[in-house]
KEVO-883361 format. One record per residue: x, y, z of N, C-alpha, C, O, CB in turn. Coordinates in pm, whole numbers, always signed. Glycine has a CB too. Example, Ala and Ser with C-alpha at 12.3 -4.5 7.8 and 13.67 -1.06 7.14 Angstrom:
n.X = +1319	n.Y = -569	n.Z = +780	ca.X = +1230	ca.Y = -450	ca.Z = +780	c.X = +1320	c.Y = -330	c.Z = +780	o.X = +1424	o.Y = -332	o.Z = +846	cb.X = +1131	cb.Y = -447	cb.Z = +905
n.X = +1285	n.Y = -225	n.Z = +708	ca.X = +1367	ca.Y = -106	ca.Z = +714	c.X = +1290	c.Y = +3	c.Z = +787	o.X = +1341	o.Y = +114	o.Z = +804	cb.X = +1408	cb.Y = -60	cb.Z = +572
! end
This chain:
n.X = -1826	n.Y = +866	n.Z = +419	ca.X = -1714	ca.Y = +781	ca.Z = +383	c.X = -1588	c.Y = +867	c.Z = +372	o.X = -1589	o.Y = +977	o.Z = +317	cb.X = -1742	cb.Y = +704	cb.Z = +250
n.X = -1469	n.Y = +804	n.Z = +433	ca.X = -1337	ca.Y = +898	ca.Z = +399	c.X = -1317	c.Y = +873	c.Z = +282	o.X = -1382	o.Y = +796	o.Z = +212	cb.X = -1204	cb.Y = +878	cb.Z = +473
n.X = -1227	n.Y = +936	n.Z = +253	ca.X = -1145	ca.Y = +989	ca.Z = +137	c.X = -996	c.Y = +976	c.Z = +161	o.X = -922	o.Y = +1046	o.Z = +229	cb.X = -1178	cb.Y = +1138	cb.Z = +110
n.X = -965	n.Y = +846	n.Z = +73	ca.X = -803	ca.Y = +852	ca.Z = +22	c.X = -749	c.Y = +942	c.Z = -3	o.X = -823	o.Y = +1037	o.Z = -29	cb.X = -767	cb.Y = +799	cb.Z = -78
n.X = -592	n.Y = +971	n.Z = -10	ca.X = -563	ca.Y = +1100	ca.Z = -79	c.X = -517	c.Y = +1063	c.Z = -221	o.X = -447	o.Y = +962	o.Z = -219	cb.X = -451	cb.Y = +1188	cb.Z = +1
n.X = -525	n.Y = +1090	n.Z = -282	ca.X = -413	ca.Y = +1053	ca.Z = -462	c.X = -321	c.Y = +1149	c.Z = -461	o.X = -318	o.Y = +1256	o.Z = -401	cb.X = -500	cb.Y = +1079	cb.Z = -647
n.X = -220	n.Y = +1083	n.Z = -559	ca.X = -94	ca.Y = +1102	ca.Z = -586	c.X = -112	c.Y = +1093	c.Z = -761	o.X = -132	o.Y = +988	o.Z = -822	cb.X = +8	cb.Y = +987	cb.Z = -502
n.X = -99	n.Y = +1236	n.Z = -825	ca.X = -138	ca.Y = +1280	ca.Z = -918	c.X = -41	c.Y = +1126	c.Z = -1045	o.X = +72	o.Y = +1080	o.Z = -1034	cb.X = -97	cb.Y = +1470	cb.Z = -912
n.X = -138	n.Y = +1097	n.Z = -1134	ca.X = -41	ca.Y = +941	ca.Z = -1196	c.X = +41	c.Y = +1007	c.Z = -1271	o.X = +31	o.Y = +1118	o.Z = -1322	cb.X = -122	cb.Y = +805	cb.Z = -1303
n.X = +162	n.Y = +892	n.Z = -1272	ca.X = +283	ca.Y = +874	ca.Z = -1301	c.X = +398	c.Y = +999	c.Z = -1227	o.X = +497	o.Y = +1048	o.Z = -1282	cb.X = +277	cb.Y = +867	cb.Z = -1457
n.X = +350	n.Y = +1023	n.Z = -1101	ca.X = +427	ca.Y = +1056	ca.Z = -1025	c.X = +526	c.Y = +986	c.Z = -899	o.X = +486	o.Y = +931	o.Z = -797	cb.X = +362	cb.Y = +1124	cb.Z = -999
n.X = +679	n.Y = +1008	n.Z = -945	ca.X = +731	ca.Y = +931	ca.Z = -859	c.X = +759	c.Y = +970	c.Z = -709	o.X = +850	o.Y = +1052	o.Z = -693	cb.X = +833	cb.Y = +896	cb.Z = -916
n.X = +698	n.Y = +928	n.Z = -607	ca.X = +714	ca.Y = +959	ca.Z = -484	c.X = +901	c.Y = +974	c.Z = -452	o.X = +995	o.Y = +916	o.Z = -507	cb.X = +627	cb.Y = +837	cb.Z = -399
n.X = +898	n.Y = +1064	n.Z = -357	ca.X = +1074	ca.Y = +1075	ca.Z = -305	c.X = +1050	c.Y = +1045	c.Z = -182	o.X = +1123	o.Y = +1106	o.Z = -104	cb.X = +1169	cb.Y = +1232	cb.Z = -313
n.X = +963	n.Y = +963	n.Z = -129	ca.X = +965	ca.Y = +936	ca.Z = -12	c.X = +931	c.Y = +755	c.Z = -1	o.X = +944	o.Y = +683	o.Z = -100	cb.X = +864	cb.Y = +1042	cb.Z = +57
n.X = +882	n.Y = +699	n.Z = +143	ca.X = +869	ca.Y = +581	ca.Z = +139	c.X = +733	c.Y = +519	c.Z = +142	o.X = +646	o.Y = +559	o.Z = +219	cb.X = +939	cb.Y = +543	cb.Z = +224
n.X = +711	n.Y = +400	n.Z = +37	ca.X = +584	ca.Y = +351	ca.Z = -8	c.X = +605	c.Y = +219	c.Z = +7	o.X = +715	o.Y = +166	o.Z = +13	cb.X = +538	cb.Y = +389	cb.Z = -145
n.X = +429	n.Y = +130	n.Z = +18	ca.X = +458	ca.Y = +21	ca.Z = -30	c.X = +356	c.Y = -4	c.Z = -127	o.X = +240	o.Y = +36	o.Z = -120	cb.X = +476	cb.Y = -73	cb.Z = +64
n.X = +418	n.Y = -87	n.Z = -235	ca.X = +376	ca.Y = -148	ca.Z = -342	c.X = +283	c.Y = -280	c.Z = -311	o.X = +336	o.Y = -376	o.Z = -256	cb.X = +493	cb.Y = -177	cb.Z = -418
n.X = +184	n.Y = -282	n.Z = -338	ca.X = +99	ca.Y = -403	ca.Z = -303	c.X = +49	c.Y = -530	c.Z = -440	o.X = -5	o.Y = -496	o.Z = -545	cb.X = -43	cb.Y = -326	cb.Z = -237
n.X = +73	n.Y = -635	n.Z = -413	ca.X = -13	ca.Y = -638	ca.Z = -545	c.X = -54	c.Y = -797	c.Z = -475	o.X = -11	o.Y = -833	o.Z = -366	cb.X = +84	cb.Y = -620	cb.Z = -738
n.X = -143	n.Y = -880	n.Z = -560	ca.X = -189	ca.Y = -949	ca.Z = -522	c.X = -150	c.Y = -1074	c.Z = -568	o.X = -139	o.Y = -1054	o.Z = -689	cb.X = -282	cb.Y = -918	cb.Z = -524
n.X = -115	n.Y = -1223	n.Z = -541	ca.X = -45	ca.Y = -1347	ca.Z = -574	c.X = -168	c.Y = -1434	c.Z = -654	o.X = -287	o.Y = -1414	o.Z = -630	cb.X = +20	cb.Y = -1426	cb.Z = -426
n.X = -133	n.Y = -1507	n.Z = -726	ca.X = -232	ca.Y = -1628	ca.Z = -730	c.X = -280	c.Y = -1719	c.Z = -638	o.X = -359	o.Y = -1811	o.Z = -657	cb.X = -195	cb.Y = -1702	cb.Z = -800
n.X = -213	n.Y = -1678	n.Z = -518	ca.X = -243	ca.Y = -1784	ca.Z = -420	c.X = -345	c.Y = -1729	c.Z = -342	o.X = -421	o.Y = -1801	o.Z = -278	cb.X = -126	cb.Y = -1831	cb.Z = -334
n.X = -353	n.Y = -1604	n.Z = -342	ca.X = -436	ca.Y = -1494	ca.Z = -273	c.X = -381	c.Y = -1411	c.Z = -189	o.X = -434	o.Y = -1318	o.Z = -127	cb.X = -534	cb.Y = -1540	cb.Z = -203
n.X = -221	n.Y = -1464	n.Z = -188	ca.X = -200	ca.Y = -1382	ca.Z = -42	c.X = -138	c.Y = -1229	c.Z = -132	o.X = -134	o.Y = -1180	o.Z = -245	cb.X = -49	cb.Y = -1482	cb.Z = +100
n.X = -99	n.Y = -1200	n.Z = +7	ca.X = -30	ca.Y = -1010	ca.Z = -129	c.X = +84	c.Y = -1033	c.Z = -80	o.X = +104	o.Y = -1095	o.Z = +24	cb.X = -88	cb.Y = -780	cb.Z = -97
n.X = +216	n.Y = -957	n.Z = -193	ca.X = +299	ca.Y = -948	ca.Z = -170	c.X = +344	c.Y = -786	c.Z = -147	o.X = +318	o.Y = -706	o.Z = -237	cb.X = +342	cb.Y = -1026	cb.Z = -245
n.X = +416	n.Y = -738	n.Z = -17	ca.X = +423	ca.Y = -610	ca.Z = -29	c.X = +582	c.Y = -623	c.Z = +10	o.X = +655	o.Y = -695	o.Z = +78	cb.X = +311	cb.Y = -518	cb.Z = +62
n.X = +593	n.Y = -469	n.Z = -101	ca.X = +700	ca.Y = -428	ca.Z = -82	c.X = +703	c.Y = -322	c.Z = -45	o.X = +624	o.Y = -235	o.Z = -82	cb.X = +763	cb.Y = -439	cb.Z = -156
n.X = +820	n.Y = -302	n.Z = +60	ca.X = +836	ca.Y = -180	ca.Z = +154	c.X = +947	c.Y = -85	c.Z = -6	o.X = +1026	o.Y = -161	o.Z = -62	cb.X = +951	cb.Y = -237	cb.Z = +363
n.X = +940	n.Y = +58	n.Z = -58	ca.X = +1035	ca.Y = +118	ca.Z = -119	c.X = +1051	c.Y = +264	c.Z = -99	o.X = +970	o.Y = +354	o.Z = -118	cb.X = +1022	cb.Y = +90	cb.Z = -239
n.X = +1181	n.Y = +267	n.Z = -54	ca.X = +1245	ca.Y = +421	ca.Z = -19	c.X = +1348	c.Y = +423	c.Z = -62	o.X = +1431	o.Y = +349	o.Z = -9	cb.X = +1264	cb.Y = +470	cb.Z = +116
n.X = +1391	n.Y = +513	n.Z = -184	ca.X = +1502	ca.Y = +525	ca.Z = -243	c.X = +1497	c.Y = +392	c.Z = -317	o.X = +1393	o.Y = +338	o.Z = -355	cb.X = +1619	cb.Y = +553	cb.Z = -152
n.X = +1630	n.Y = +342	n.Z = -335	ca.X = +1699	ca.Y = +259	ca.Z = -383	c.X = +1674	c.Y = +113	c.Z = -285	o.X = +1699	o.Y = +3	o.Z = -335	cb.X = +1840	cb.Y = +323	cb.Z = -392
n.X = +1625	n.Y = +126	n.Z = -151	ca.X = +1580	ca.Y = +31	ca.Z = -105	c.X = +1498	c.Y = -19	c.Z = -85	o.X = +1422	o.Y = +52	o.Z = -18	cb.X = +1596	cb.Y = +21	cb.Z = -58
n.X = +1410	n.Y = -227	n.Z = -129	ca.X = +1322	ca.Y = -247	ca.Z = -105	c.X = +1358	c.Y = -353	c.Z = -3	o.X = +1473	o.Y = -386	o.Z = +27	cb.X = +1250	cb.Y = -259	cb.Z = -204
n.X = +1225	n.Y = -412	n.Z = +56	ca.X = +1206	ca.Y = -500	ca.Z = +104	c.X = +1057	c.Y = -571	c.Z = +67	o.X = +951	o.Y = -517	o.Z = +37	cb.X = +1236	cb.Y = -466	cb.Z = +219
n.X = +1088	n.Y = -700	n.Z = +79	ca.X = +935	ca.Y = -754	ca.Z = +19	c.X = +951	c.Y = -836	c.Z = +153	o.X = +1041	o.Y = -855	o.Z = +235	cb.X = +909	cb.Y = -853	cb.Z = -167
n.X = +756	n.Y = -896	n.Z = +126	ca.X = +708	ca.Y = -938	ca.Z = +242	c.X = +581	c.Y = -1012	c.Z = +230	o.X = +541	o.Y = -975	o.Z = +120	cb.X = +697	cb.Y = -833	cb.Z = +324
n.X = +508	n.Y = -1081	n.Z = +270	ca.X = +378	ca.Y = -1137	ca.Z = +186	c.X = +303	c.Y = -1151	c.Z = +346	o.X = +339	o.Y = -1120	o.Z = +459	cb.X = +403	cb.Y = -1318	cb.Z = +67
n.X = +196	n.Y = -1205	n.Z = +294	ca.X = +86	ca.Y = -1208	ca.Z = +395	c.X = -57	c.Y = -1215	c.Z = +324	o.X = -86	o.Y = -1169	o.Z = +213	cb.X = +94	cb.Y = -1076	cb.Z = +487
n.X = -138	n.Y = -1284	n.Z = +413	ca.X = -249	ca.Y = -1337	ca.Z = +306	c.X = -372	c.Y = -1247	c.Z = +383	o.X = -487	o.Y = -1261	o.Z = +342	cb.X = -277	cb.Y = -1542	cb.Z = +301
n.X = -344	n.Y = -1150	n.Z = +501	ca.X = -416	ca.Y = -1087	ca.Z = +581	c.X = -439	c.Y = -937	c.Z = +496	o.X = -331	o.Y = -897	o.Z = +453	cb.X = -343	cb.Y = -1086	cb.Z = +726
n.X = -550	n.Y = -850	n.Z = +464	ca.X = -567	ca.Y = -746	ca.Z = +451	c.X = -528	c.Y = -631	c.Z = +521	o.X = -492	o.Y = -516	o.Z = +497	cb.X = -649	cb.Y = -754	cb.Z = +441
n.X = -557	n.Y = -728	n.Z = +647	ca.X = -563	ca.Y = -637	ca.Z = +784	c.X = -458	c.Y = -621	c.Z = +816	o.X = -437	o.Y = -526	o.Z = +892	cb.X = -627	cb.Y = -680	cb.Z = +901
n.X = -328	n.Y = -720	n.Z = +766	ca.X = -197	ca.Y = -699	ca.Z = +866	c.X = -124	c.Y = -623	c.Z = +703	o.X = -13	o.Y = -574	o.Z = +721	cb.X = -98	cb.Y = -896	cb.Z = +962
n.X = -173	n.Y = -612	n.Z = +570	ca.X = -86	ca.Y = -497	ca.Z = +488	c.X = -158	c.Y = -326	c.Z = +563	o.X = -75	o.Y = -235	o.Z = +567	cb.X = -131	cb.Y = -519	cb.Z = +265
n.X = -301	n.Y = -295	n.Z = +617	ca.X = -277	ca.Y = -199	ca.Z = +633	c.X = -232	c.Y = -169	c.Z = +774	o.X = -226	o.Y = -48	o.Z = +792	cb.X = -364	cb.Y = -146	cb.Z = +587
n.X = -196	n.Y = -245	n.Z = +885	ca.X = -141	ca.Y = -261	ca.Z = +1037	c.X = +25	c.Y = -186	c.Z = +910	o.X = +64	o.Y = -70	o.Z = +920	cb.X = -144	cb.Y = -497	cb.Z = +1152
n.X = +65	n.Y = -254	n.Z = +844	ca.X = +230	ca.Y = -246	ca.Z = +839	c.X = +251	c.Y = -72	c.Z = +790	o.X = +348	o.Y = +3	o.Z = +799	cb.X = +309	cb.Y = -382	cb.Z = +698
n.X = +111	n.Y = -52	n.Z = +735	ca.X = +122	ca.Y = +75	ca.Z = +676	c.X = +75	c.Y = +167	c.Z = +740	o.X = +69	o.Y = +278	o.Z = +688	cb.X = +74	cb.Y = +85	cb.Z = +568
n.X = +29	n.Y = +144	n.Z = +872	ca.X = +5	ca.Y = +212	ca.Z = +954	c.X = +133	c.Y = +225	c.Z = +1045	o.X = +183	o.Y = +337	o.Z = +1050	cb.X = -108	cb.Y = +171	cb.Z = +1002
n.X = +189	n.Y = +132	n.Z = +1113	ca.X = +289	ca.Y = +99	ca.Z = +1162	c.X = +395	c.Y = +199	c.Z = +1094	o.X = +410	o.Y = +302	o.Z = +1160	cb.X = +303	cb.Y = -43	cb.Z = +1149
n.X = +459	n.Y = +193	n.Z = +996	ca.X = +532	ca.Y = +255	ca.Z = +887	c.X = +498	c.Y = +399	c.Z = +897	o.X = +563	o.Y = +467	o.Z = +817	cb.X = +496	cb.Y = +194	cb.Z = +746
n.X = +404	n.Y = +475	n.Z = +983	ca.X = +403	ca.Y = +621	ca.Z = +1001	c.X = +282	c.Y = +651	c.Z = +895	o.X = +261	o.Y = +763	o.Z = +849	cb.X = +561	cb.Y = +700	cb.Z = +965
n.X = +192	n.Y = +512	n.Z = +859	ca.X = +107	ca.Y = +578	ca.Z = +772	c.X = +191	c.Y = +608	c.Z = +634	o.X = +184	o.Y = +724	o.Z = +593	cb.X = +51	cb.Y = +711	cb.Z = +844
n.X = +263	n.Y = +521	n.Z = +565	ca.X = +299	ca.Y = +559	ca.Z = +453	c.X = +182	c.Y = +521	c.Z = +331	o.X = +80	o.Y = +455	o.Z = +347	cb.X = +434	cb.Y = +499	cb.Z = +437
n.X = +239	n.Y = +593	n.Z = +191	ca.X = +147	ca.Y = +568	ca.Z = +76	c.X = +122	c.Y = +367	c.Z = +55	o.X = +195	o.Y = +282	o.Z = +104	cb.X = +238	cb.Y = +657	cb.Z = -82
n.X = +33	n.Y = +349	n.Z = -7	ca.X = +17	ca.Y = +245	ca.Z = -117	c.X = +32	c.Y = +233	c.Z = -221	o.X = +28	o.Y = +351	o.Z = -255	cb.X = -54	cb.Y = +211	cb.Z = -133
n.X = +49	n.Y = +172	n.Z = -321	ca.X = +42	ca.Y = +167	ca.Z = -386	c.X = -26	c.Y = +82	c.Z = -458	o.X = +72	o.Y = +28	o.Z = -512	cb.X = +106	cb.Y = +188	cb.Z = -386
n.X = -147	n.Y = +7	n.Z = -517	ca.X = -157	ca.Y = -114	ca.Z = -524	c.X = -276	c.Y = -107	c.Z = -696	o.X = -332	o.Y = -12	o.Z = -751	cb.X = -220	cb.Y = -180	cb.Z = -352
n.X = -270	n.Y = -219	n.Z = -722	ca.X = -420	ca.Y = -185	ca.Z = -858	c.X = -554	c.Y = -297	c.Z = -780	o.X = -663	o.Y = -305	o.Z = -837	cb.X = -360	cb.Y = -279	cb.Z = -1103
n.X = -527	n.Y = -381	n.Z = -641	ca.X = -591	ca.Y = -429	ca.Z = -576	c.X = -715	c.Y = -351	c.Z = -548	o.X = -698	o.Y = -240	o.Z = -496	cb.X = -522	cb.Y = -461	cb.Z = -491
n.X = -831	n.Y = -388	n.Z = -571	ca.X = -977	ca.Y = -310	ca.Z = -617	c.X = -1013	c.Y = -294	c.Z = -460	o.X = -1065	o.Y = -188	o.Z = -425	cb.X = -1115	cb.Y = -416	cb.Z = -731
n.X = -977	n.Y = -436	n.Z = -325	ca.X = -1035	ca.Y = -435	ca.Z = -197	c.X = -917	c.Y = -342	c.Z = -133	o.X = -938	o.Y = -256	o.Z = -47	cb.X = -1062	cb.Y = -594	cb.Z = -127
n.X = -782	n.Y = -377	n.Z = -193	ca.X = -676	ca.Y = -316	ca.Z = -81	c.X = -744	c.Y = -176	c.Z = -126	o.X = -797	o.Y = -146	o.Z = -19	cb.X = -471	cb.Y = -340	cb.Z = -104
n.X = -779	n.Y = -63	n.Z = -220	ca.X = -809	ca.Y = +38	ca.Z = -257	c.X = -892	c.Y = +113	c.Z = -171	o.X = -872	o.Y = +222	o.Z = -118	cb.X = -849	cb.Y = +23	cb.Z = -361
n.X = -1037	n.Y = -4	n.Z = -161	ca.X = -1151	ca.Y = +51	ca.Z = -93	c.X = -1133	c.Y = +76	c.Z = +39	o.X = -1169	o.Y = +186	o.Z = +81	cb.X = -1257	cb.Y = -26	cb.Z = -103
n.X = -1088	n.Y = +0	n.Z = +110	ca.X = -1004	ca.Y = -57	ca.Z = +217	c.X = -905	c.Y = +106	c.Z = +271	o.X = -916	o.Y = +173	o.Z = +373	cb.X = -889	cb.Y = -212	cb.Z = +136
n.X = -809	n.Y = +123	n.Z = +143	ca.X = -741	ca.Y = +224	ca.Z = +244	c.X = -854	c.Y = +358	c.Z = +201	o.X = -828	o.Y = +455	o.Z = +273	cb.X = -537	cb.Y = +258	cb.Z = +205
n.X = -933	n.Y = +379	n.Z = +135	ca.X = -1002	ca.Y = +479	ca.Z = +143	c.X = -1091	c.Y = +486	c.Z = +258	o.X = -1120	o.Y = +595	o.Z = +307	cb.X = -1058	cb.Y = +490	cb.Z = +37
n.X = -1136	n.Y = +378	n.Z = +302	ca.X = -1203	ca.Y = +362	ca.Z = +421	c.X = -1106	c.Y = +377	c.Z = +578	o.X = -1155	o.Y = +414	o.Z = +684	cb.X = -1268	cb.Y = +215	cb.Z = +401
n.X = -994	n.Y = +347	n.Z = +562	ca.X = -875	ca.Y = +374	ca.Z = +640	c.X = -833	c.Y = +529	c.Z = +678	o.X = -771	o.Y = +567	o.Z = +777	cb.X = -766	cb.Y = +313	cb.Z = +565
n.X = -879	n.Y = +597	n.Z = +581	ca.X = -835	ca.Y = +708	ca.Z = +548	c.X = -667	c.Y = +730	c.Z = +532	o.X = -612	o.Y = +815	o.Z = +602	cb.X = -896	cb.Y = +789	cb.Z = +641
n.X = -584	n.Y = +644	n.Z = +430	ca.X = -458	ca.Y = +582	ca.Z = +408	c.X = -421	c.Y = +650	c.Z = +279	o.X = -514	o.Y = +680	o.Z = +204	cb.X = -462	cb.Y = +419	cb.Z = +401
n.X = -357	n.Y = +665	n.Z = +260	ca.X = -295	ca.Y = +753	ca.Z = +66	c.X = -242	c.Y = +656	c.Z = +20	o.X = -159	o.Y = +574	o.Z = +59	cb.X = -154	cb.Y = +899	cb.Z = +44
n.X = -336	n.Y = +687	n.Z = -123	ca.X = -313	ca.Y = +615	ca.Z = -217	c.X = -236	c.Y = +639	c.Z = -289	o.X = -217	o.Y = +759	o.Z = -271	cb.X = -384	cb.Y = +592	cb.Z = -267
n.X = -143	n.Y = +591	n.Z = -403	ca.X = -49	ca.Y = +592	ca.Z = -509	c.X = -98	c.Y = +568	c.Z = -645	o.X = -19	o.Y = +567	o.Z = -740	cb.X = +45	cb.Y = +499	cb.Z = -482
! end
């Protein structure tokens, strides 16, 4: 099994992440954040938050989502 990378906690990245978290409706809402800029975005697909984060150059996650977690460890994706 791969291995995520971690990002030692309560460290603030200086680079660009997205924040994941999950809706009541089921779908996730992600936000793209670099610097001072976000963008949010939703989608009820697993597959298309880690396509965007792949897409995105492979940036971090961030999420407390237990599947998005397993998911990018299996991705081999960095975690937040």
């Amino acid at each position: 099994m791969a291995e995520a990378q971690l990002v030692a906690d309560g460290a603030q990245p200086d680079h660009a992440y997205l924040t994941v978290t999950r809706e009541p409706d089921g779908r996730y809402c992600v936000v793209y954040q670099h610097g001072g800029v976000s963008r949010r975005s939703y989608t009820s697909s697993l597959e298309q938050v880690i396509r965007q984060a792949r897409r995105a150059g492979g940036i971090p996650i961030n999420t407390d989502d237990g599947a998005l977690r397993q998911r990018c460890v299996d991705e081999s994706l960095t975690l937040l």
